[in-house]
Biopython code that builds the backbone (N, CA, C, O; Angstrom):
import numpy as np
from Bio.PDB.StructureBuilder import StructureBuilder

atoms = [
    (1, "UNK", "N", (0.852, -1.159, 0.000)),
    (1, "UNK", "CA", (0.000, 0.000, 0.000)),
    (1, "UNK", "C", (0.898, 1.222, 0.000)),
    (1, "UNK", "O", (1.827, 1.346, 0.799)),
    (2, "UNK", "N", (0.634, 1.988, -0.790)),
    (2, "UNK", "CA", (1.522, 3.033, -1.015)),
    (2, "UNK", "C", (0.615, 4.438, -0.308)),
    (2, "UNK", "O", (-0.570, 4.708, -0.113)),
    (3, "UNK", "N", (1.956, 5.109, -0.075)),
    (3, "UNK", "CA", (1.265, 6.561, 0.207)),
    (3, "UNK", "C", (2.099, 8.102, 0.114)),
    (3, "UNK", "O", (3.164, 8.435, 0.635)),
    (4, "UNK", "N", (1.410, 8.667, -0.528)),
    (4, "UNK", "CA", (2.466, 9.854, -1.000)),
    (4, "UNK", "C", (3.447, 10.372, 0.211)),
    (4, "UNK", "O", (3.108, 10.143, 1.372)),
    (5, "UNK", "N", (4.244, 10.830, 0.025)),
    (5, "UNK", "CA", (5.148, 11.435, 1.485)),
    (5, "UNK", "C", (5.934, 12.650, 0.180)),
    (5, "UNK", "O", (6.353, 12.379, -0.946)),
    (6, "UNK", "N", (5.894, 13.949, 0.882)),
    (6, "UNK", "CA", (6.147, 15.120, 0.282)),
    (6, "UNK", "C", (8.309, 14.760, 0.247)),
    (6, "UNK", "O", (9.051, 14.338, 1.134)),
    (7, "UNK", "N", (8.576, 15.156, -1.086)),
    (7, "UNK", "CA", (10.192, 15.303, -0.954)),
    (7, "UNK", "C", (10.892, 15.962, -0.416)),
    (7, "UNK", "O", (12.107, 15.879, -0.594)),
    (8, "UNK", "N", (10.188, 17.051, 0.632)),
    (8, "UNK", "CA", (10.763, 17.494, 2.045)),
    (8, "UNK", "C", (10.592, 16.516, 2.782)),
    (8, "UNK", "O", (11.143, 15.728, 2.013)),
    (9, "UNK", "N", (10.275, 15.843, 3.680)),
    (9, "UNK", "CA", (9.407, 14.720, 4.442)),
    (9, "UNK", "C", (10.547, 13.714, 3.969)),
    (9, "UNK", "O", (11.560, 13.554, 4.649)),
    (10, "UNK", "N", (10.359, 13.133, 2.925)),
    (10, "UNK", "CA", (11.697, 11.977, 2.470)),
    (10, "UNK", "C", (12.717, 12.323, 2.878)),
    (10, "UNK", "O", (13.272, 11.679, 3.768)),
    (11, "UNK", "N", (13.363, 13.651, 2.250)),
    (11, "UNK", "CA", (14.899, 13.934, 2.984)),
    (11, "UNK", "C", (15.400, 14.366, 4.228)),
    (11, "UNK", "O", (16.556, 14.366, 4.650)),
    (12, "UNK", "N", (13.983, 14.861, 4.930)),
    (12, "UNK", "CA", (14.273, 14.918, 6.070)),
    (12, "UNK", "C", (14.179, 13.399, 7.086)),
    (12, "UNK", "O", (14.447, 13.200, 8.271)),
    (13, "UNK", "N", (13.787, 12.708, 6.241)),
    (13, "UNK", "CA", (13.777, 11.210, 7.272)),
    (13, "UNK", "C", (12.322, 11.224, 7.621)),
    (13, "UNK", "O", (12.111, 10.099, 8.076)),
    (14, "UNK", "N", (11.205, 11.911, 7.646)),
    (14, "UNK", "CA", (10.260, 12.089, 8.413)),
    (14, "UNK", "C", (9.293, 10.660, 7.609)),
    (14, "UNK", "O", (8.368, 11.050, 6.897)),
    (15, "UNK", "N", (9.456, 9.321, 7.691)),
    (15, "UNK", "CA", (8.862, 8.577, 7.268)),
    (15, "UNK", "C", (7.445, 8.218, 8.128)),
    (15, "UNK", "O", (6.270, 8.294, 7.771)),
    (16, "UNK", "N", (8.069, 7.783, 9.448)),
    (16, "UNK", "CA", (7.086, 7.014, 10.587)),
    (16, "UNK", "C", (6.179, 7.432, 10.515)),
    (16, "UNK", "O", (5.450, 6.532, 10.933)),
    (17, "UNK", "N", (5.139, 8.808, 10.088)),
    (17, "UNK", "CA", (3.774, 9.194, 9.837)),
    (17, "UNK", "C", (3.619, 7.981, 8.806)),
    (17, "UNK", "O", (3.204, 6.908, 9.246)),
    (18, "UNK", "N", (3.963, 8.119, 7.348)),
    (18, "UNK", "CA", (3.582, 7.561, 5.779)),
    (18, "UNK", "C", (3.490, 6.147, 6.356)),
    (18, "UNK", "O", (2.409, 5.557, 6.379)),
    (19, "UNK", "N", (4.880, 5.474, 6.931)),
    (19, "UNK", "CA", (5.064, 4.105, 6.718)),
    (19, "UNK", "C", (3.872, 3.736, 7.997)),
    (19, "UNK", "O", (3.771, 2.529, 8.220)),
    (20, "UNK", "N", (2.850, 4.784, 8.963)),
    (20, "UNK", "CA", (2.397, 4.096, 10.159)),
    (20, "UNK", "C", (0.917, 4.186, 9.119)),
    (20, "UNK", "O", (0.316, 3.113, 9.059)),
    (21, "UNK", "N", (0.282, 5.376, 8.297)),
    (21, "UNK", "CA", (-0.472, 5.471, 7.727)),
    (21, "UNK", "C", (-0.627, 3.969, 6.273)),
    (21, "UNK", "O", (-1.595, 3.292, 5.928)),
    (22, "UNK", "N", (0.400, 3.988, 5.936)),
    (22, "UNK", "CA", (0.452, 2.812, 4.969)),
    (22, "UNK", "C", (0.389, 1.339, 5.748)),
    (22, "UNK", "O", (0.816, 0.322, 5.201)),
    (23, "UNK", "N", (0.108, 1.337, 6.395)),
    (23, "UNK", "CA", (0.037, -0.430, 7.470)),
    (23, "UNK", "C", (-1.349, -0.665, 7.688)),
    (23, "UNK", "O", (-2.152, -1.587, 7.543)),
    (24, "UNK", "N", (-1.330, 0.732, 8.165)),
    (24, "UNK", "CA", (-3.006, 0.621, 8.799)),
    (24, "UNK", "C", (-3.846, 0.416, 7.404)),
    (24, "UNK", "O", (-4.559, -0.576, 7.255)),
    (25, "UNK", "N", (-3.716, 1.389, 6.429)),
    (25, "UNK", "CA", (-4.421, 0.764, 5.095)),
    (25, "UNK", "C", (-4.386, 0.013, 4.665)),
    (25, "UNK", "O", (-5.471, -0.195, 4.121)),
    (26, "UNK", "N", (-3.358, -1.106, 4.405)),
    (26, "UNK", "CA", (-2.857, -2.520, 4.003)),
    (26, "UNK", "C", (-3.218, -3.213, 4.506)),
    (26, "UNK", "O", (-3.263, -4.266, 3.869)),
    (27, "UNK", "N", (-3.709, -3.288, 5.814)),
    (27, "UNK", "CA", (-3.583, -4.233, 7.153)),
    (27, "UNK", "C", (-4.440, -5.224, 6.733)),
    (27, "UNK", "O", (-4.004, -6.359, 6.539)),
    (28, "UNK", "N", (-5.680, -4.932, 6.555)),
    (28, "UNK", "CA", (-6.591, -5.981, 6.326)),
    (28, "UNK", "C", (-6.726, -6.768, 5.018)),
    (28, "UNK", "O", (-7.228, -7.871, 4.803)),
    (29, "UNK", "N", (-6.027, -5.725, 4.063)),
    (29, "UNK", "CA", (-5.658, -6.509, 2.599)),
    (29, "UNK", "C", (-4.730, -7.853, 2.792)),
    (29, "UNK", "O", (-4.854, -8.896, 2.149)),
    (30, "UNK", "N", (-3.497, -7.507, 4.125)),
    (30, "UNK", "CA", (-2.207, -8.094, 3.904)),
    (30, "UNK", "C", (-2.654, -9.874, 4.822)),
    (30, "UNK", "O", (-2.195, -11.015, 4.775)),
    (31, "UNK", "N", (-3.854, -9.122, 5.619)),
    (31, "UNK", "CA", (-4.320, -10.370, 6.171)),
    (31, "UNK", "C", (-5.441, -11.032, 5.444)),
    (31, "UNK", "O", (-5.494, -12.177, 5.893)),
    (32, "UNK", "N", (-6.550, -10.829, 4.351)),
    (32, "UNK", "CA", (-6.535, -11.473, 3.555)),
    (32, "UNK", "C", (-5.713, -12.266, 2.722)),
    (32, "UNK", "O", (-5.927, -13.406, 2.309)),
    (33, "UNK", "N", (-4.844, -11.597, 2.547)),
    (33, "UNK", "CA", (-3.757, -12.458, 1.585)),
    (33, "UNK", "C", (-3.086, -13.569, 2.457)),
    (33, "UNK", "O", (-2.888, -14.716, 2.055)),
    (34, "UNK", "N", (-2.879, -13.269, 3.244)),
    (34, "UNK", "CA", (-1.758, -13.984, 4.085)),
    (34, "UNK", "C", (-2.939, -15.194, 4.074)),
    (34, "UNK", "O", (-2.445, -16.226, 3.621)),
    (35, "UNK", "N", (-4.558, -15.382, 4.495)),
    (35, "UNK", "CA", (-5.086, -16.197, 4.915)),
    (35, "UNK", "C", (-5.148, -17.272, 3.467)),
    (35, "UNK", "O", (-5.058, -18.499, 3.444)),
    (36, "UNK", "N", (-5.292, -16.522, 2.576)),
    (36, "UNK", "CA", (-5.626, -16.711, 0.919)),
    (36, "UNK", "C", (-4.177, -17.934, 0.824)),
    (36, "UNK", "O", (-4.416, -19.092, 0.482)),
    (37, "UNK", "N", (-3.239, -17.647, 1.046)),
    (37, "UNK", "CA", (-1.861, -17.589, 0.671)),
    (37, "UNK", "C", (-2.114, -19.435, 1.940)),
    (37, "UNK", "O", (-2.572, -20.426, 1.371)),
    (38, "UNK", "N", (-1.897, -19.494, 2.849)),
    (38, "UNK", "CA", (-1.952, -20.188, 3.385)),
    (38, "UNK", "C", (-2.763, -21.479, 3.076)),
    (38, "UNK", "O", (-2.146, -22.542, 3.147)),
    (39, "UNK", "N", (-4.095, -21.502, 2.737)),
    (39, "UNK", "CA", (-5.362, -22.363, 2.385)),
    (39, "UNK", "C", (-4.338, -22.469, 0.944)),
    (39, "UNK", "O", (-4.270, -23.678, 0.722)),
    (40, "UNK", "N", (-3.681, -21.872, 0.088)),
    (40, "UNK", "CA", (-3.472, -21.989, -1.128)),
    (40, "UNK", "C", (-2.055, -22.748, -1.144)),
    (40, "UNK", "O", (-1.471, -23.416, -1.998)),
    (41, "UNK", "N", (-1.799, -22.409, -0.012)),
    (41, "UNK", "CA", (0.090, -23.265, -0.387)),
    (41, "UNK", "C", (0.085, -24.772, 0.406)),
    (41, "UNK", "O", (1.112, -25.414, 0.626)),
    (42, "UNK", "N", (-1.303, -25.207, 0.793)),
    (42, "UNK", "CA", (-1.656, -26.612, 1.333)),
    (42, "UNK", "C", (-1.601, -27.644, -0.201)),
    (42, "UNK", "O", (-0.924, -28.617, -0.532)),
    (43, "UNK", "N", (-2.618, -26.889, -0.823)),
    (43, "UNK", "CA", (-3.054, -27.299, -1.905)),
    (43, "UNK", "C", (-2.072, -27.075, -3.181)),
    (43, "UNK", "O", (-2.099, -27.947, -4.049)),
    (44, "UNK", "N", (-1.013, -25.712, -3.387)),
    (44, "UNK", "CA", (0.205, -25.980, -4.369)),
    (44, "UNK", "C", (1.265, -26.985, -3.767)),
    (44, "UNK", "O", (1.918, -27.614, -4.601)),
    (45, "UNK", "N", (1.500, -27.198, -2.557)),
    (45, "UNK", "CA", (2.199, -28.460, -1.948)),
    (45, "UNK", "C", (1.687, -29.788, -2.518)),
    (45, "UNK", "O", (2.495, -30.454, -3.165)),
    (46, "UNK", "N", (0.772, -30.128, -2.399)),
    (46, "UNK", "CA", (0.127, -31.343, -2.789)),
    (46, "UNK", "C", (0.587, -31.346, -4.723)),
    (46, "UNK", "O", (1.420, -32.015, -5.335)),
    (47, "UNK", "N", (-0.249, -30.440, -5.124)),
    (47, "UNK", "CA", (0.274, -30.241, -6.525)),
    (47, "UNK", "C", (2.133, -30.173, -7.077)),
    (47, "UNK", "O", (2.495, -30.416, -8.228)),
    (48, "UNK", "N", (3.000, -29.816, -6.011)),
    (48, "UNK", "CA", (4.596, -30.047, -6.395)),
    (48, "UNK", "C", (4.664, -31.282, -6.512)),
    (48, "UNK", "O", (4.948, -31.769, -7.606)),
    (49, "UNK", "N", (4.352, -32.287, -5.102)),
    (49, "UNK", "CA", (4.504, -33.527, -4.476)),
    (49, "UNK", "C", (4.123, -34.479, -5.800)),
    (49, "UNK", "O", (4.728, -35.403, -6.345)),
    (50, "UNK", "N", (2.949, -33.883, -6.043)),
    (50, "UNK", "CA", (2.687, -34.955, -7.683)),
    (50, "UNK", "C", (3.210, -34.868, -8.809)),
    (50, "UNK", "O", (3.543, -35.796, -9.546)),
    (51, "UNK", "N", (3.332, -33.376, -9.040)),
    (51, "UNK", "CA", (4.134, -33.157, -10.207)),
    (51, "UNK", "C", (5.822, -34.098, -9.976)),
    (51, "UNK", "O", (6.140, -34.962, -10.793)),
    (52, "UNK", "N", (6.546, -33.821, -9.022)),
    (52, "UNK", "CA", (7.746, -34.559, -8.488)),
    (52, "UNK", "C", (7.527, -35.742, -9.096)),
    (52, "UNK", "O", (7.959, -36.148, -10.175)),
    (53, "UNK", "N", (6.648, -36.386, -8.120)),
    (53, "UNK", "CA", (6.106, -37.898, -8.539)),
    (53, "UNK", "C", (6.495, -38.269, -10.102)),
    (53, "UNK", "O", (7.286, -39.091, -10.565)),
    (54, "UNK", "N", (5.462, -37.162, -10.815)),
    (54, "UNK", "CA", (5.210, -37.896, -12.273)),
    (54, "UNK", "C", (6.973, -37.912, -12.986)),
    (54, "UNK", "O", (7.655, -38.835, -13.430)),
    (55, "UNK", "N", (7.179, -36.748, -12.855)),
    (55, "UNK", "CA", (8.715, -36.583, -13.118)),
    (55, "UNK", "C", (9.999, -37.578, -12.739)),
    (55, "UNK", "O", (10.973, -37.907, -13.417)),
    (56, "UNK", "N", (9.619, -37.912, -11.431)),
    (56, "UNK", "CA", (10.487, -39.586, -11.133)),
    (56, "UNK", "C", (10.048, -40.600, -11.840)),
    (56, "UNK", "O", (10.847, -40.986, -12.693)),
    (57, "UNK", "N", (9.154, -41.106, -11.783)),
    (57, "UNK", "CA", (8.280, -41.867, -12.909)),
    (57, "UNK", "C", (8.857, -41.901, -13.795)),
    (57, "UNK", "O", (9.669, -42.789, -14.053)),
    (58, "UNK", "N", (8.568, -40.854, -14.565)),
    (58, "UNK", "CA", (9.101, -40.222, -16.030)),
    (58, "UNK", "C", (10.802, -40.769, -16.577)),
    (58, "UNK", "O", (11.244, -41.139, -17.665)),
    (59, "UNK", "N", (11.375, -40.598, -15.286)),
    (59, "UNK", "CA", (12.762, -40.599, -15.544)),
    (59, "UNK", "C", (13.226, -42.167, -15.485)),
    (59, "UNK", "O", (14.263, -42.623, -15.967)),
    (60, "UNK", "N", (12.348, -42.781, -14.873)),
    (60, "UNK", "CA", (12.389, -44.055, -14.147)),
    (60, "UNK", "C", (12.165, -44.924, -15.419)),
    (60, "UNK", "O", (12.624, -46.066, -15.425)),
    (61, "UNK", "N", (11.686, -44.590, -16.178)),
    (61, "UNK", "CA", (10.795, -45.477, -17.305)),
    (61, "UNK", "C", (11.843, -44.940, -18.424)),
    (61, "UNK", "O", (11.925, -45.722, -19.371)),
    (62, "UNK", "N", (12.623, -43.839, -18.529)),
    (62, "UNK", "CA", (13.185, -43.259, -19.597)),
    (62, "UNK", "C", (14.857, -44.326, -19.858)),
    (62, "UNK", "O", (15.391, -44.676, -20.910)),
    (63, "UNK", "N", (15.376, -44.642, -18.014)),
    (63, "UNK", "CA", (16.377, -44.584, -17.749)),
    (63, "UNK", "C", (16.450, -46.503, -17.993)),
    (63, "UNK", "O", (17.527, -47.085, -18.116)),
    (64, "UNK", "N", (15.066, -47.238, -18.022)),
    (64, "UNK", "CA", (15.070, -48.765, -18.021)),
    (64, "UNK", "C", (15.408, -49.159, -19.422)),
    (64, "UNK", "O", (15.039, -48.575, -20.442)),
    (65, "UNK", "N", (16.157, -50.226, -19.340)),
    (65, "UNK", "CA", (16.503, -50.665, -20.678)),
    (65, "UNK", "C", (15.604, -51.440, -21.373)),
    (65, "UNK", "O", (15.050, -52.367, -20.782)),
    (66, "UNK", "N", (15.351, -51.200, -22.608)),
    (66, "UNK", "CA", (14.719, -52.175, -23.704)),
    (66, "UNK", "C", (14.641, -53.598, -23.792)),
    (66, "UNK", "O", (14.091, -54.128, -24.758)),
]
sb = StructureBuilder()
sb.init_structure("model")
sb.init_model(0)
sb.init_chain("A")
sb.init_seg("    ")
for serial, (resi, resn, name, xyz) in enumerate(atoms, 1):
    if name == "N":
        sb.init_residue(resn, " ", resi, " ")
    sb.init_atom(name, np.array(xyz, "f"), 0.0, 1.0, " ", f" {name:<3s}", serial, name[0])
structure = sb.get_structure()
C-alpha cells in the first residue's frame, strides 16, 4: 500500500507518519492475503509432491533398458 510522502518529508527522514499510515491501510488486505496464501500453499504443496512424482516416474521409465 503506497502513500504519497512530500520530498521534504523523504529527505528529512520524516517517514514514521507515511510508513504508520500505509500499514493501517494494508492491514486488512495483507491479512486477507496472508489467509488466501496459506489455504493456497496446502493445496500448491500437494500439486509439487505430484508433479515430483510424475517426473520420477518419467525418468524411471526413460532410464530402463529395452
Amino acid at each position: 500500500m503506497g502513500v504519497e510522502l512530500s520530498r521534504e518529508a523523504y529527505e528529512a527522514g520524516e517517514w514514521a507518519g507515511a510508513v504508520e499510515e500505509a500499514w493501517m491501510k494494508g492491514r486488512d488486505r495483507k491479512r486477507v492475503r496472508s489467509e488466501l496464501s496459506a489455504a493456497g500453499g496446502a493445496r500448491r504443496s500437494q500439486e509439487g509432491k505430484e508433479m515430483a512424482r510424475k517426473v520420477v516416474e518419467w525418468v524411471e521409465k526413460w532410464r530402463r533398458p529395452e
